[in-house]
C-alpha positions as CSV (number, residue, x, y, z in Angstrom):
1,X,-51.8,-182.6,161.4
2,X,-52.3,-178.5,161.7
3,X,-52.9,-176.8,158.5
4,X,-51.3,-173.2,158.5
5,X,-50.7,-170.5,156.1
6,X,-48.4,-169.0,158.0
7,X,-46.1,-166.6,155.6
8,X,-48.6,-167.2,152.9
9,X,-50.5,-164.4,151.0
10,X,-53.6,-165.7,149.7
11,X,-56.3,-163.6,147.0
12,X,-59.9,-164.5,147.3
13,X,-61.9,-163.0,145.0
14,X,-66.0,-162.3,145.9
15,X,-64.6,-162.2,149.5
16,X,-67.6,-159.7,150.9
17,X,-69.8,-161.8,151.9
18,X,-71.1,-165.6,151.5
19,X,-68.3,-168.2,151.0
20,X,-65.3,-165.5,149.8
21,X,-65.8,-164.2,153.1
22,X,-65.7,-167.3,155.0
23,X,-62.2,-168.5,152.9
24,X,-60.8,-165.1,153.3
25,X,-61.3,-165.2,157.4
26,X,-60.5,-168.9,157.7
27,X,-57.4,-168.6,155.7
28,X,-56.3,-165.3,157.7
29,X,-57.0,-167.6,161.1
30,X,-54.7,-169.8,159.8
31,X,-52.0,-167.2,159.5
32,X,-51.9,-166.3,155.9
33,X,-52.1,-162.4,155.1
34,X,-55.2,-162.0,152.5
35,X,-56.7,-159.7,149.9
36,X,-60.1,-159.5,150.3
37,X,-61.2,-158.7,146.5
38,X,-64.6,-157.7,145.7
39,X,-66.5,-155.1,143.2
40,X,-69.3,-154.8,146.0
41,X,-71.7,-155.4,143.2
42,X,-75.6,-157.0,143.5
43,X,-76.2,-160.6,142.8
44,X,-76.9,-160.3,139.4
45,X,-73.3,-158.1,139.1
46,X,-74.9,-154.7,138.6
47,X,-74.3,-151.8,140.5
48,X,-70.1,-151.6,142.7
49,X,-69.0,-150.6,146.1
50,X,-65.9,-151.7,148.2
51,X,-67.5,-151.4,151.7
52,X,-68.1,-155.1,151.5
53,X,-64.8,-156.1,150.9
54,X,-63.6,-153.2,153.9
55,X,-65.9,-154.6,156.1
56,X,-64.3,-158.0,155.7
57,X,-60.8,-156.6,156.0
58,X,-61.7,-155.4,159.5
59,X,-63.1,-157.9,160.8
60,X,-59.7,-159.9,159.7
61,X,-57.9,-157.4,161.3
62,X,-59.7,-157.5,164.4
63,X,-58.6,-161.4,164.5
64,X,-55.1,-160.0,164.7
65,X,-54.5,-160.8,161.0
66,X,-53.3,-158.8,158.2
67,X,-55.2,-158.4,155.0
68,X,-56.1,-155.5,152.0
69,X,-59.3,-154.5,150.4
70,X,-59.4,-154.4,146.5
71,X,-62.3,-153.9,144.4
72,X,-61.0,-154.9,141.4
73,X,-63.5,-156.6,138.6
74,X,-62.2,-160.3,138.1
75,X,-63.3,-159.5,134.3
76,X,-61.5,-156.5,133.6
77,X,-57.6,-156.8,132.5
78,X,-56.5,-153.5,134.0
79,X,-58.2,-154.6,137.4
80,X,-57.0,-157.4,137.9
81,X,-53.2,-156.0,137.0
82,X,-53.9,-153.7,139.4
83,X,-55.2,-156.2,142.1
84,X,-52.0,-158.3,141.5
85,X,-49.6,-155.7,141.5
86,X,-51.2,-154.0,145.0
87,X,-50.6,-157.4,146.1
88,X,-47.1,-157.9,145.4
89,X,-46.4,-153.9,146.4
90,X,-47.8,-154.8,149.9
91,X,-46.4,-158.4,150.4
92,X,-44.1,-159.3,147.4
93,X,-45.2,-162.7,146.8
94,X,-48.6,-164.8,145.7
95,X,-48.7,-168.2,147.3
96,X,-52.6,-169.0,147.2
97,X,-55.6,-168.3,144.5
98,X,-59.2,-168.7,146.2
99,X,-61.2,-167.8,142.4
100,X,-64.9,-167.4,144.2
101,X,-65.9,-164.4,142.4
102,X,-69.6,-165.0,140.7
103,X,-73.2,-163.5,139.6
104,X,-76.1,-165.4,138.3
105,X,-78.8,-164.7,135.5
106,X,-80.9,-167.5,135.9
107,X,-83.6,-168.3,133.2
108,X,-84.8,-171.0,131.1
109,X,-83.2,-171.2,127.6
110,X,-86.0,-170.4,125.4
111,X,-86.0,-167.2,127.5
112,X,-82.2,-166.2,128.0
113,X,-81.0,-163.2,126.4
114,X,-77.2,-163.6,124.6
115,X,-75.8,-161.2,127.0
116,X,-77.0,-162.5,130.0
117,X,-75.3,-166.2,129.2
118,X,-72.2,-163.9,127.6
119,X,-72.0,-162.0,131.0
120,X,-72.1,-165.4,133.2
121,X,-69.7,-166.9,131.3
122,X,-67.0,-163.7,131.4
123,X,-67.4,-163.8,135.2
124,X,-67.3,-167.3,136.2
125,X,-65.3,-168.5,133.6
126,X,-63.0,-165.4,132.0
127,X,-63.4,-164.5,135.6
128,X,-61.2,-167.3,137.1
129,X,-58.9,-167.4,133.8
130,X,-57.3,-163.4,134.2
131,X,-56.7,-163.5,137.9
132,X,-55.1,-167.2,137.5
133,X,-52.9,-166.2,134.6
134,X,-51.8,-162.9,136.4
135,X,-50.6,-164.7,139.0
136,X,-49.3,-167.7,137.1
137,X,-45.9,-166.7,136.2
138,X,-45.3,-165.0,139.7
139,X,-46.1,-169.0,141.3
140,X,-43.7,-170.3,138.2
141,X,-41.0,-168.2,139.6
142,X,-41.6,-169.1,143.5
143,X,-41.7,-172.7,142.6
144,X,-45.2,-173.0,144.6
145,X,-48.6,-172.0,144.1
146,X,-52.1,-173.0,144.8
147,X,-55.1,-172.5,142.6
148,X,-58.6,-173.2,143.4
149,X,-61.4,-172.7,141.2
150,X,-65.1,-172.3,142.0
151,X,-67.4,-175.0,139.8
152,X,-70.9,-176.1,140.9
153,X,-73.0,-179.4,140.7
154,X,-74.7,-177.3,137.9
155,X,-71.9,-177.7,135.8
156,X,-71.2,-181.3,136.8
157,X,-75.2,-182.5,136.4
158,X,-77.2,-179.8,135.7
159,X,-80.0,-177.7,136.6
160,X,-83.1,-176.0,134.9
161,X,-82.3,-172.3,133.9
162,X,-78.7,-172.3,134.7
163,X,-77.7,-173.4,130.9
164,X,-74.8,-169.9,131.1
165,X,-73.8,-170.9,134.9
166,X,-72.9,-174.9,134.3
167,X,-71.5,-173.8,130.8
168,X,-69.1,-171.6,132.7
169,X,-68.6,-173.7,136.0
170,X,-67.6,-177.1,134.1
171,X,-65.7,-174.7,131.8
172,X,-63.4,-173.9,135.0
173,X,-63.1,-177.9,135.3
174,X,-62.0,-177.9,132.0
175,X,-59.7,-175.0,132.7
176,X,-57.7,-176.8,135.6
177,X,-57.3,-180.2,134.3
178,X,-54.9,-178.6,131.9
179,X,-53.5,-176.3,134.5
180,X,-52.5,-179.4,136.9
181,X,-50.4,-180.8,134.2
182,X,-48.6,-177.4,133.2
183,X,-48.4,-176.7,136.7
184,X,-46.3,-180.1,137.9
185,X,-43.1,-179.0,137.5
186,X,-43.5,-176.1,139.3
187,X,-45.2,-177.2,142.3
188,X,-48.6,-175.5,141.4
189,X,-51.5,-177.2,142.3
190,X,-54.8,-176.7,141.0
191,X,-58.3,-177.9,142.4
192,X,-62.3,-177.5,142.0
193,X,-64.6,-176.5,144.4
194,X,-68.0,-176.9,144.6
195,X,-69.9,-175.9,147.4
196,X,-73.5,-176.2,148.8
197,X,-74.5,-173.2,151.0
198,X,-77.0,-170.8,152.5
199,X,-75.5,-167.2,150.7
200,X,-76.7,-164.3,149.3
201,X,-76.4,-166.2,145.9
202,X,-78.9,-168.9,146.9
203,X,-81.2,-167.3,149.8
204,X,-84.5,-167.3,147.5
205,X,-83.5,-170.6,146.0
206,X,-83.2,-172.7,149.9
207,X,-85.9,-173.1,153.0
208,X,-84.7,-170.6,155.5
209,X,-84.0,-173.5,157.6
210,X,-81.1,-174.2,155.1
211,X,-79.2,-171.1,156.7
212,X,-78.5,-173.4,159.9
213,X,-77.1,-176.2,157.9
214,X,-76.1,-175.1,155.0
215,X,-73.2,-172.7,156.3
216,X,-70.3,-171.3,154.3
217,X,-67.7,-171.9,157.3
218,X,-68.0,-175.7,156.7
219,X,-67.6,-175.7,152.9
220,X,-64.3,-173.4,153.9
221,X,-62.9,-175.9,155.8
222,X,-62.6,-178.0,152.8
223,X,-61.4,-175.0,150.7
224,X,-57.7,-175.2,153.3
225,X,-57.2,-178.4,152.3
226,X,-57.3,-177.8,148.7
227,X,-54.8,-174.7,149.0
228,X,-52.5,-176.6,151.7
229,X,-49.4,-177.1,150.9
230,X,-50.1,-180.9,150.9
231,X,-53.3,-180.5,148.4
232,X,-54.1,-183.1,145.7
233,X,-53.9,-181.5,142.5
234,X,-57.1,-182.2,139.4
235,X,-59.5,-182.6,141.8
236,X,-63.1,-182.1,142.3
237,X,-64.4,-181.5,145.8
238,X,-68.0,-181.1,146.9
239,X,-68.7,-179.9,150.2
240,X,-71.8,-178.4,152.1
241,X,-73.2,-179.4,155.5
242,X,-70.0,-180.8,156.5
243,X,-70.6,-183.5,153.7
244,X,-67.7,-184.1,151.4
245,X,-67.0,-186.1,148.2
246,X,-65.2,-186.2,144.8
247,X,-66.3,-186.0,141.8
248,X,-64.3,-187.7,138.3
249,X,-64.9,-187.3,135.0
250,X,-64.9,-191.1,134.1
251,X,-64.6,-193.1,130.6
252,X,-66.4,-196.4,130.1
253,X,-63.6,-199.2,129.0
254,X,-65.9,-199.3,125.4
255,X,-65.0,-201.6,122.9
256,X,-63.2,-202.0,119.1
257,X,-66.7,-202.7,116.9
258,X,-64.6,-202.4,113.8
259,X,-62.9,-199.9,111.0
260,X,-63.3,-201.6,107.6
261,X,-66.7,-200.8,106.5
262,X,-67.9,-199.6,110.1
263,X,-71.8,-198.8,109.9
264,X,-73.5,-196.9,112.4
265,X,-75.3,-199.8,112.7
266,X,-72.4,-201.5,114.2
267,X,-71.7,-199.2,116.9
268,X,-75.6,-198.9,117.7
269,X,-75.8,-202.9,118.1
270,X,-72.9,-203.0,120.5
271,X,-74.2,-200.1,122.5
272,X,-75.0,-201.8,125.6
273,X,-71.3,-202.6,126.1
274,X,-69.9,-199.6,124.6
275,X,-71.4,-198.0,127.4
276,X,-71.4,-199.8,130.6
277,X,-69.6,-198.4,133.1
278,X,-68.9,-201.3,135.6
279,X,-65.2,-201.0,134.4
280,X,-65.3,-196.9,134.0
281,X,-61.7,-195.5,135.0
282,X,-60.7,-191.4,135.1
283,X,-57.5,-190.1,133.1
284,X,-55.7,-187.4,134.5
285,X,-54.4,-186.2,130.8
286,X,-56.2,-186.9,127.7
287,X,-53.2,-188.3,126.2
288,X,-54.0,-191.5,128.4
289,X,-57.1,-191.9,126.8
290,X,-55.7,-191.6,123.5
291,X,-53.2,-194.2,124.2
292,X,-56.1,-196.6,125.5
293,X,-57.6,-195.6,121.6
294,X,-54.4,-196.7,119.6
295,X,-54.2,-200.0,121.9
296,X,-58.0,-201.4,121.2
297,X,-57.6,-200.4,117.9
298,X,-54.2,-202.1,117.5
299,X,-54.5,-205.5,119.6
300,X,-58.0,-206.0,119.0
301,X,-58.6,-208.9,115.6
């Protein structure tokens, strides 16, 4: 079964260069008309220049596509109004949401200045919430939208000196799995990415023999199926190397230990069983999990 975007406009924010760049041509292969956003700024986000994202918009052209540059911040209001509204002057609608757009400030803790975890967090995190909400009513009033979000193993597990990156990138977890609820009824689907590859971002932090493997076209190939129009919605996809997988936030089943003159104790000498996992299941709303609460509590003598 062909995927095709055929009549679609897709935004992919960070499109001039690394993965943005591989989504925004892959998606403009696939016949949807794309603006290629990016500020053109240095891995760390200092410094601005659109000939990144210009460069990507002719080489989209050149494919016999159609596409825009915008170098719109994903953290500043105005710029992001301004990306939207270029959008819908040009093409009139806003069918896909490819939120790529990142910097990193990597250092331990002990060492990280506020404003270096403050400026992560506005442009991974802040950074997927003002694009997605400009574009949210306009995929309300279609009656179709696709969101993807950009999270990272970092977020999900971990990793020394990234404590401002893997707030922000499970922040964006926590961000959608709201979004696919309130985006049901309207046919919006919204899904997590996160990728593995050889970029700009991660040159000095892979062997150069990485660069062969590790390539952004085969995380993209991922990235259509999220923003199809048959995509799941809520969930987590890892990809690099041509290697994919899922990832669930899971809930052991736990236990009632007690409520009348509960000790700490209690819940310390059942801990083994409060915590296995052998019978772990994922919720798709916290409500479910609250339901699971009241019955244990309930039922349980």
């Amino acid at each position: 079964m062909s995927i095709r975007f055929d009549g679609k406009v897709a935004i992919v924010t960070g499109a001039g260069g690394g993965l943005g760049r591989s989504h925004a041509l892959e998606l403009a292969r696939r016949g949807a008309k794309v603006v290629v956003n990016d500020l053109g700024g240095s891995r760390d986000g200092s410094g601005g220049s659109s000939d990144a994202a210009n460069k990507v918009v002719e080489e989209i052209k050149a494919l016999g596509g159609e596409a825009i540059a915008n170098g719109s911040s994903v953290t500043d209001d105005d710029g992001v109004a301004h990306m939207v509204k270029q959008t819908m002057d040009t093409w009139g609608r806003i069918d896909i949401l490819v939120n790529n757009a990142g910097i990193l400030r990597d250092k331990s803790f002990s060492k990280m200045e506020m404003s270096d975890f403050q400026l992560v967090v506005d442009v991974h995190l802040m950074g997927t919430v003002k694009p997605t909400k400009a574009v949210w009513q306009i995929m309300k009033d279609q009656g179709y939208g696709r969101i993807m979000v950009t999270t990272s193993t970092s977020g999900l597990y971990g990793n020394f000196g990234q404590t401002n990156y893997g707030a922000a990138k499970l922040g964006v977890v926590g961000f959608i799995n709201t979004l696919k609820i309130e985006g049901q009824k309207d046919n919006i689907r919204c899904n997590a990415l996160a990728p593995v590859a050889y970029t700009r971002m991660t040159s000095d932090l892979m062997p150069p023999e990485a660069e062969q493997l590790l390539t952004p076209d085969s995380v993209s190939q991922g990235v259509m199926v999220l923003v199809s129009e048959d995509a799941p919605t809520g969930t987590i996809l890892l990809a690099g190397a041509g290697v994919f997988s899922t990832a669930q936030i899971m809930e052991s089943e736990g236990m009632f230990v007690g409520r009348d003159g509960l000790k700490a104790e209690d819940v310390l000498a059942n801990w083994d069983k409060i915590s296995d996992m052998s019978n772990a299941k994922p919720y798709f709303q916290g409500g479910e999990q609250t339901g699971k609460v009241f019955k244990m509590a309930t039922e349980t003598k």
